[in-house]
Residue, then its C-alpha position, 0 to 999 in steps of 0.5 A: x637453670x639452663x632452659x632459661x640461657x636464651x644462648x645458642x650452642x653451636x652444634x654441628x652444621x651437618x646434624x642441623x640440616x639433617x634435623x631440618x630435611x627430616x622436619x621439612x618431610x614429615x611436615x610435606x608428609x602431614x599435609x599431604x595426607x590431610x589434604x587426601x583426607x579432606x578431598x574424600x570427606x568433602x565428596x560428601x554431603x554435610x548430611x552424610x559427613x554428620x551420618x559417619x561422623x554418628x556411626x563412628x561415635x556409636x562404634x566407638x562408645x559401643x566398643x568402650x562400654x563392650x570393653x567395659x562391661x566385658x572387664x566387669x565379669x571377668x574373675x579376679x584371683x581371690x586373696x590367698x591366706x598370709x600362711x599360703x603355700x605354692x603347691x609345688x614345694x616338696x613335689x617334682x619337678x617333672x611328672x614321673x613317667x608310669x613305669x618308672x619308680x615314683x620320685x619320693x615327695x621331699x622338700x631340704x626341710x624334711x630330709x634328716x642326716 
C-alpha cells in the first residue's frame, strides 16, 4: 500500500523546480485569461448576460436534439444470415480491362488436381 507512505522520496531537484515553473505558468495563464473573460462579461448588463446565457443554452440543446434526432434516421447495416458469404470470394481482385481475356472466377476450393 504505497499511496498511504506519507514519506517523501527524494527526486531530483532540477526535475521538481522544472515541475513547479511549469505549474506556476499555467496557473498565471488561467487567471489571466479568466480575468480577460470576466472584463468583457461584465460590460454587460445583468440583463444581456442572462439573453447570452438563454441563446447559448438553446444552441446548444438544439445542437444535441438535431444531433440526436439526425442519428435516429440514419440506416443501420441489417444482420446478415450466420451461413453469409463476402461477395468477393471466388472473384478477382482486379476488374478485368475489356480487351483482355476475362480472368476465370475460382476460388482454392473449386480447383481440382
Amino acid at each position: 500500500m504505497r499511496f498511504l507512505n506519507n514519506k517523501r522520496e527524494g527526486g531530483d531537484p532540477g526535475a521538481e523546480r522544472t515541475a513547479s515553473r511549469i505549474a506556476a505558468q499555467i496557473i498565471r495563464w488561467q487567471i489571466s485569461v479568466a480575468a480577460k473573460i470576466n472584463r468583457r462579461v461584465n460590460r454587460y448588463t445583468k440583463a444581456g448576460q442572462r439573453k447570452f446565457l438563454w441563446v447559448f443554452c438553446a444552441v446548444w440543446i438544439a445542437g444535441i436534439c438535431f444531433n440526436f434526432f439526425h442519428a435516429q434516421q440514419t440506416t443501420t447495416i441489417r444482420k446478415v444470415r450466420p451461413d453469409y458469404l463476402p461477395v468477393h470470394i471466388g472473384q478477382p481482385s482486379d476488374i478485368p480491362e475489356p480487351d483482355k481475356k476475362p480472368i476465370p472466377r475460382t476460388d482454392s476450393l473449386t480447383i481440382k488436381k
